[in-house]
C-alpha positions as CSV (number, residue, x, y, z in Angstrom):
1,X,-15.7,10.5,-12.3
2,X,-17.5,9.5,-9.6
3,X,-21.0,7.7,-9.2
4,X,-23.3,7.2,-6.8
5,X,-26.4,6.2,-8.7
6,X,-28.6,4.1,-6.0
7,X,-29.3,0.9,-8.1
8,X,-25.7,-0.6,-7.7
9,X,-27.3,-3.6,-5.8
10,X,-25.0,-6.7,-6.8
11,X,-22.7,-5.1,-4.1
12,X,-24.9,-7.5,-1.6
13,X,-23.9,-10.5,-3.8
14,X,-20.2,-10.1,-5.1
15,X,-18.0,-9.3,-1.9
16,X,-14.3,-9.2,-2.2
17,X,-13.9,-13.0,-4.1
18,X,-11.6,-13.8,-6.6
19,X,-12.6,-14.2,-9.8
20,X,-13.2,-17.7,-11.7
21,X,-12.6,-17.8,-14.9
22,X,-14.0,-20.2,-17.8
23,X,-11.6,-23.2,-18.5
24,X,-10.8,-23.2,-22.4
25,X,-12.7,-25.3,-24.4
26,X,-16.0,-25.3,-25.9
27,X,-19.3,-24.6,-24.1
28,X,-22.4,-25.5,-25.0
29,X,-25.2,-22.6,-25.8
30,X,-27.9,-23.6,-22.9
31,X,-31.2,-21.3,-22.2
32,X,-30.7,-19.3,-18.6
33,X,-33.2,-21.8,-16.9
34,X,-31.7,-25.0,-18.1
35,X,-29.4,-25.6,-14.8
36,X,-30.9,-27.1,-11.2
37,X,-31.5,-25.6,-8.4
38,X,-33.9,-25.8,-5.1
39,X,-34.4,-24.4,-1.5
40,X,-30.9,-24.1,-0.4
41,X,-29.1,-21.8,2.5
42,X,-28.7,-17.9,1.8
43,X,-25.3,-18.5,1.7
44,X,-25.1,-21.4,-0.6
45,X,-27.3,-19.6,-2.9
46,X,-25.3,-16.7,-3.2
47,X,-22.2,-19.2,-3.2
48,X,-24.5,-20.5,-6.3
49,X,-25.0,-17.2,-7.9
50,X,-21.2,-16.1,-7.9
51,X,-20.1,-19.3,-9.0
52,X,-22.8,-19.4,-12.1
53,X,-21.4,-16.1,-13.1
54,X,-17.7,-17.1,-13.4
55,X,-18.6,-20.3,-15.1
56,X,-19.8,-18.1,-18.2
57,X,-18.4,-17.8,-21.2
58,X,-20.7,-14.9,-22.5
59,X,-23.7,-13.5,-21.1
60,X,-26.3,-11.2,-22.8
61,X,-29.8,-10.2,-21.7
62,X,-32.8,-7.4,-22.7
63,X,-34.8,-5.8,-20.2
64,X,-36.0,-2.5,-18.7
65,X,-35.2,-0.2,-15.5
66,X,-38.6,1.5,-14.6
67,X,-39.0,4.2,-11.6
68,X,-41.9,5.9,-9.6
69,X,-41.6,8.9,-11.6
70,X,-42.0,7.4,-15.1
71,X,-38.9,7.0,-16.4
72,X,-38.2,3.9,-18.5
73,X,-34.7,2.7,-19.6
74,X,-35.0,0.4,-21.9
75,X,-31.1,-1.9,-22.3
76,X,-29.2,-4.8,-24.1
77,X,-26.5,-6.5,-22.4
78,X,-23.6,-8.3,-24.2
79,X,-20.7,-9.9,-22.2
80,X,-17.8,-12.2,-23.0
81,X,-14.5,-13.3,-21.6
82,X,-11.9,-12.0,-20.6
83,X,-13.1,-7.7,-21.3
84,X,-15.5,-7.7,-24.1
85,X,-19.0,-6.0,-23.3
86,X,-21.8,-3.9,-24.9
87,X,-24.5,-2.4,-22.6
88,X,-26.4,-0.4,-24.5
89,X,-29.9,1.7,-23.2
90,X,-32.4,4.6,-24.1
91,X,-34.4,6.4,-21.7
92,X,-38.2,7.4,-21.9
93,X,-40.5,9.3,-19.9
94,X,-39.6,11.0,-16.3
95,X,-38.8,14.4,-15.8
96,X,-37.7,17.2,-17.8
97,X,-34.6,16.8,-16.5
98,X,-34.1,14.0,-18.7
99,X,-36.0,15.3,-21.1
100,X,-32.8,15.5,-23.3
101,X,-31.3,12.5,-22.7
102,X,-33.2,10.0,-24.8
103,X,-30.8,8.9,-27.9
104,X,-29.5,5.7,-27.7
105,X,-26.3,5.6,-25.1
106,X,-23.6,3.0,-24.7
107,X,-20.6,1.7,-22.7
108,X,-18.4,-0.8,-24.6
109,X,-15.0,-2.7,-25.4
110,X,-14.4,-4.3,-28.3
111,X,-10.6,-4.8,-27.6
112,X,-9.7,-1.5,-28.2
113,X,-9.9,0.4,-25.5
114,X,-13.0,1.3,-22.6
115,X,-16.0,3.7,-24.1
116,X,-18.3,5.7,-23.0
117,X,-21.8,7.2,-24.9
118,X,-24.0,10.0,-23.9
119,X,-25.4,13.4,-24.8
120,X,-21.9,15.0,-24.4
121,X,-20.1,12.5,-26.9
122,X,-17.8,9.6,-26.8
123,X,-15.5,9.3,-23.3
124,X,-12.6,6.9,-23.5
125,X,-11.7,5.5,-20.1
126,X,-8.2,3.9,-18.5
127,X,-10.0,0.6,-17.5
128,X,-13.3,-1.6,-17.9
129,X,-14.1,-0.2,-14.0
130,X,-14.2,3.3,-14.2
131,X,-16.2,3.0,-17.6
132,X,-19.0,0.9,-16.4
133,X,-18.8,2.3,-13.0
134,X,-19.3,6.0,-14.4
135,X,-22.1,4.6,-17.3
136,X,-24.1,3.6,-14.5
137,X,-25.1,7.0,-13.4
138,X,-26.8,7.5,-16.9
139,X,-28.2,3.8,-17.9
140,X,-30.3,3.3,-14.5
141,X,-27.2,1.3,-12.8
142,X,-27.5,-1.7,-15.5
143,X,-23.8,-1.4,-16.5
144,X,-23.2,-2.1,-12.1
145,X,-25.8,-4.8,-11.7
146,X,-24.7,-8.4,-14.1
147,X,-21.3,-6.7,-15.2
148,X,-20.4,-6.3,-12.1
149,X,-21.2,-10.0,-10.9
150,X,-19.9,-11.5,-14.6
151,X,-16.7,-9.3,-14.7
152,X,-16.0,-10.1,-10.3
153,X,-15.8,-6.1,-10.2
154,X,-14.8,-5.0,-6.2
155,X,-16.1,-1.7,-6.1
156,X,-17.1,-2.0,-2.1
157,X,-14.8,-3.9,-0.1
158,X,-17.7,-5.8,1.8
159,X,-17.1,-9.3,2.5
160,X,-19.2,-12.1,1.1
161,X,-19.9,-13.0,4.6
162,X,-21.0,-9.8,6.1
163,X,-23.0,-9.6,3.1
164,X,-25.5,-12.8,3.1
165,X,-25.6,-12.4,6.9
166,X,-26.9,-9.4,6.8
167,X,-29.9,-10.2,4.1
168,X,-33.2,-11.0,4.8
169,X,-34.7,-13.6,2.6
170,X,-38.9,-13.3,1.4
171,X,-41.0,-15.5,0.5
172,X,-40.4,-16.7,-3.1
173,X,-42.0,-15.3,-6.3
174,X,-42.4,-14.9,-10.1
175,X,-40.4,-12.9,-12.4
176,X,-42.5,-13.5,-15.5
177,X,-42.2,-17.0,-15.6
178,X,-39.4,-17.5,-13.4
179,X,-39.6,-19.0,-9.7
180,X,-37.2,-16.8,-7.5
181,X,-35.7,-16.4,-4.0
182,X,-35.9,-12.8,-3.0
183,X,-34.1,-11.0,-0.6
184,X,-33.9,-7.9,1.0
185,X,-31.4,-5.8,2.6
186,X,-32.0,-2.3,4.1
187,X,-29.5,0.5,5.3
188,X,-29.4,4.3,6.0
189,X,-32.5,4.8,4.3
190,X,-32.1,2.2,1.5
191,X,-33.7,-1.1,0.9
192,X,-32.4,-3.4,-2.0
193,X,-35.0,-6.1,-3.1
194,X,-32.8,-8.8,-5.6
195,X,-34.8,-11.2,-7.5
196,X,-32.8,-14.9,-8.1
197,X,-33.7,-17.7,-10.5
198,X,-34.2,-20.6,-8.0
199,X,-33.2,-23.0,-11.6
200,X,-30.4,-21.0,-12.8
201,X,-29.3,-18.5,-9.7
202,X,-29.3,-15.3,-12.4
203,X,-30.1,-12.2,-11.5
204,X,-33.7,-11.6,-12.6
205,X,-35.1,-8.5,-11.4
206,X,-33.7,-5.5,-8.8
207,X,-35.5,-2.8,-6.8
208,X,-34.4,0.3,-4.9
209,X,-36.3,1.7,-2.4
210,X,-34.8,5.7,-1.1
211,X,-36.2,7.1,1.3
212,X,-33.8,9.8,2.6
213,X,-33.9,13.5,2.1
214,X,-32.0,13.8,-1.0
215,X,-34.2,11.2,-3.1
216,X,-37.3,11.4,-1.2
217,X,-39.4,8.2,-2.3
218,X,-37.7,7.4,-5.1
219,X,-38.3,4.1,-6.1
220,X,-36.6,1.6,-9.3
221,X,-36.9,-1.6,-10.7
222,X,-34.6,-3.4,-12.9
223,X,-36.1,-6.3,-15.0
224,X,-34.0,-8.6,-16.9
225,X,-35.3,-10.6,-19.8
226,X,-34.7,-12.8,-22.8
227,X,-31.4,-14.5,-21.0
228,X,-29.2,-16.3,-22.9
229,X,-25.7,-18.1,-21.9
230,X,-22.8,-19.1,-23.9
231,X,-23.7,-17.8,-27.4
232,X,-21.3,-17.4,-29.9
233,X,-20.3,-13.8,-30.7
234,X,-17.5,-12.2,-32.6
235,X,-15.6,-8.7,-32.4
236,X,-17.6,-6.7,-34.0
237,X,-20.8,-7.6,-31.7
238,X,-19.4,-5.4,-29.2
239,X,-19.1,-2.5,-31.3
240,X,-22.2,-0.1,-31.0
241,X,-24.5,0.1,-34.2
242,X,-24.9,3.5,-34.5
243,X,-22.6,5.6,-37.1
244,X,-20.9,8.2,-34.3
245,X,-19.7,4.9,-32.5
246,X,-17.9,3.1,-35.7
247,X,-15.9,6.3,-36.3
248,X,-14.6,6.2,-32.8
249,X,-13.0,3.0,-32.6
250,X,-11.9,3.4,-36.6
């Protein structure tokens, strides 16, 4: 089970690092742009970013993966220490290729086990990596973009190092209401745009650029929105809503 879907970006941000993991105790519930930040070196910043991640106790988000050819994936991220998450998305628009493939899909762990949701059913998987790895063919790449960085996932050995040194950084701008850094990294007919919070160095927004012969100008952005660290969840939050999900963790 294999995926190459072209919006796994954070591999320019996580390198091969060991994960951090929260100390035990409580955390206060903060807004995502409560924390400090300013112009800084690339490499502190994605030092920053890494580091922000790991300090988390749970993560969860909205937003929106939007393409060229008018699709719209519409997800809801929910993440919490040490392997609870629930990434759930619906597609709209695009091609008739996806033209059935617009239910509401998931990928989930709510302690028992690593799940899968699509057209073809429920898909139980031997670890939290294959299953998120595999759901991001169908969800746009959001299960490979903040669950990767949150989770430390190495799915490309690529050195933190090689990485920021081979990234341009842009001029800043606005996601919404949030002052970024941007940067930009291009390769074999590829370019990776990644949007970070210059206050609270989370991942805001994502774009992929293709230009190579199998995805001629294919073009998608990844938005995330309505941010919020260290709520409270329990179990059951991780469990998908919908009835075919509660029977298969029953």
């Amino acid at each position: 089970m294999k995926s190459n879907h072209p919006l796994l970006l954070c591999r320019i941000i996580v390198g091969n690092s060991l994960a951090v993991l929260l100390a035990a105790g409580a955390t206060p519930l903060i807004r995502a742009d409560e924390a400090a930040g300013d112009n800084l070196p690339t490499v502190q910043i994605f030092k920053h970013v890494k580091d922000k991640y790991a300090s988390l106790a749970t993560y969860c988000d909205e937003g929106c993966v939007t393409t060229a050819r008018g699709t719209i994936i519409h997800f809801s991220t929910r993440l919490a220490r040490t392997n609870f998450y629930l990434i759930e998305w619906q597609r709209a628009g695009g091609s008739t290729d996806a033209a059935g493939n617009t239910g509401t899909q998931a990928a989930w762990s709510s302690g028992a086990g690593d799940f899968l949701q699509t057209e073809a059913g429920v898909h139980a998987f031997g670890n939290r990596e294959m299953a998120l790895r595999y759901a991001a063919s169908f969800s746009g790449g959001t299960t490979a973009t903040v669950p990767r960085v949150f989770f430390d996932l190495r799915w490309v050995e690529e050195p933190i190092e090689d990485s920021v040194f081979s990234v341009d950084r842009l001029a800043d701008e606005n996601v919404g209401e949030v002052r970024c850094y941007v940067f930009t990294k291009g390769v074999l007919g590829q370019t990776n745009k990644l949007w970070i919070g210059k206050q609270d160095f989370l991942i805001h927004q994502v774009r992929t650029v293709i230009s190579m012969e199998a995805m001629p100008g294919f073009t998608a952005t990844e938005t995330h929105t309505n941010i919020v660290l260290n709520q409270r969840f329990s179990r059951s939050d991780f469990v998908p809503s919908f009835p075919s999900f509660q029977s298969s963790e029953n």
